[in-house]
C-alpha positions as CSV (number, residue, x, y, z in Angstrom):
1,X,-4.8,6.9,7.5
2,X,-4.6,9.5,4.3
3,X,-2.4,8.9,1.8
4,X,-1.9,11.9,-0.7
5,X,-0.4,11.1,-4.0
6,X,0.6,13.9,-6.6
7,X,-0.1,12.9,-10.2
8,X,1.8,10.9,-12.1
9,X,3.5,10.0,-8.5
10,X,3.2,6.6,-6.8
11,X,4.7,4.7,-3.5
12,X,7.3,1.9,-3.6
13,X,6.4,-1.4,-3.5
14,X,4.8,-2.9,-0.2
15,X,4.1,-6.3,1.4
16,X,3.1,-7.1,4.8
17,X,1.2,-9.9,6.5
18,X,-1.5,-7.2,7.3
19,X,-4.5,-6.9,5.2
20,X,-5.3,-3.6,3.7
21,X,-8.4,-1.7,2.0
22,X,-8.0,1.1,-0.1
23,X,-11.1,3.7,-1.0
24,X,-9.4,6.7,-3.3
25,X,-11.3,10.0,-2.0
26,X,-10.3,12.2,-4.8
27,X,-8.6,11.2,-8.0
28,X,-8.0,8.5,-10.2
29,X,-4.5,6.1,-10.7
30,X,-3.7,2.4,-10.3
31,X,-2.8,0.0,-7.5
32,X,-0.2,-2.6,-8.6
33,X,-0.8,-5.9,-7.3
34,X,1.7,-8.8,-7.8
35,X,2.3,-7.4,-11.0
36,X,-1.3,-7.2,-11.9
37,X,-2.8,-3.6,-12.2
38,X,-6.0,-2.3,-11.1
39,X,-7.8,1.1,-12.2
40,X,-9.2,3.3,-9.5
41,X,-11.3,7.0,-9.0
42,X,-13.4,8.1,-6.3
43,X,-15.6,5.9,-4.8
44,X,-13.3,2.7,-5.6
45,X,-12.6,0.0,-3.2
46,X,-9.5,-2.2,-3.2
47,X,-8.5,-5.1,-0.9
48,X,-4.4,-6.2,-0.5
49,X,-5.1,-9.5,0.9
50,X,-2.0,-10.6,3.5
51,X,1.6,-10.9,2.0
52,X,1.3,-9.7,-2.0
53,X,3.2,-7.3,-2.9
54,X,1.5,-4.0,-3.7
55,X,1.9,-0.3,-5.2
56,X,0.0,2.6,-5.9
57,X,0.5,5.2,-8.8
58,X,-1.9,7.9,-9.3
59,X,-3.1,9.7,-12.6
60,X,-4.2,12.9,-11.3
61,X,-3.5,14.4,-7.8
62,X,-5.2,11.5,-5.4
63,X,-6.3,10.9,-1.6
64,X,-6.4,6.8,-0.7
65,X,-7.9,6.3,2.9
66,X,-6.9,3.2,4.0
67,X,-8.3,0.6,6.6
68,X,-5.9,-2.2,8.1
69,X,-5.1,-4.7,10.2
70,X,-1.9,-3.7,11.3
71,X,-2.4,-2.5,14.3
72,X,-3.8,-5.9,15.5
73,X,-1.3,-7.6,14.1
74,X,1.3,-5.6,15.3
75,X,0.1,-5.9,19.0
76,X,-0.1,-9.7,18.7
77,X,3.9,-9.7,17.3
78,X,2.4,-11.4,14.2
79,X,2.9,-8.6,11.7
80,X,5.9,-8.7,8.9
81,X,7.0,-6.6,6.1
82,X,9.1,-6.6,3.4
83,X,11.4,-3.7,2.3
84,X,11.1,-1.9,-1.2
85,X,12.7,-4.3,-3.4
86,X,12.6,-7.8,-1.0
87,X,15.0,-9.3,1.6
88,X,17.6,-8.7,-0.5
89,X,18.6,-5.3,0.2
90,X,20.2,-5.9,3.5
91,X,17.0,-4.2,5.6
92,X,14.9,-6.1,8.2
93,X,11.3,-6.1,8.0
94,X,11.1,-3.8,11.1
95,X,13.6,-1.4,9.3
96,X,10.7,-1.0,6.6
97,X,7.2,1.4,7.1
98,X,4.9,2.5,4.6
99,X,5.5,5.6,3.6
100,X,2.8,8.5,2.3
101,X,4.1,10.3,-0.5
C-alpha cells in the first residue's frame, strides 16, 4: 500500500491493533507517535507497534509504502480501530479506515 502525501499535508490520527511499518520512498516529513514525533526521508523505516495512536505529516511532496498486519488480523476477527479523534465521536471502529491523502 502507497500512501502519497502533498507537502505540508498529513493524515488524521490512526490506531489499530494491527502493526504497521513505514519506509518513505520519496520525501521527507514526520510520523507522530503518541505525541512523540519522529523525522523521516527516503530510505527511513518506522514501526507503529499495535494500538498507539499514530500520524503522518510530510515536509515536501512524499510516498510512504507500508507493510501490515491487518489483513491477518482482519481475517482472524481480531483487528480494531479507533476513529480520528477516539470513541468519542459517536463512530464504531468498523465505521473507521485509513485513509491516503
Amino acid at each position: 500500500f502507497l500512501m502519497k502525501l502533498d507537502a505540508g499535508k498529513g493524515t488524521a490520527p490512526y490506531r489499530t491493533t494491527a502493526n504497521n511499518l513505514y519506509s518513505p520512498v520519496e520525501g521527507e516529513g514526520e510520523t507522530i507517535v503518541e505525541g512523540k514525533s519522529f523525522p523521516w526521508r527516503r530510505g527511513d523505516v518506522l514501526v507503529v507497534p499495535s494500538w498507539l495512536q499514530h500520524s503522518h505529516r510530510a515536509s515536501s511532496d512524499a510516498v510512504l509504502f507500508r507493510v501490515t498486519d491487518e489483513p491477518t488480523l482482519s481475517k482472524l476477527g481480531f483487528l480494531r480501530e479507533e476513529p480520528e479523534g477516539g470513541p468519542e465521536n459517536g463512530k464504531s471502529s468498523a465505521d473507521f479506515r485509513l485513509r491516503s491523502l
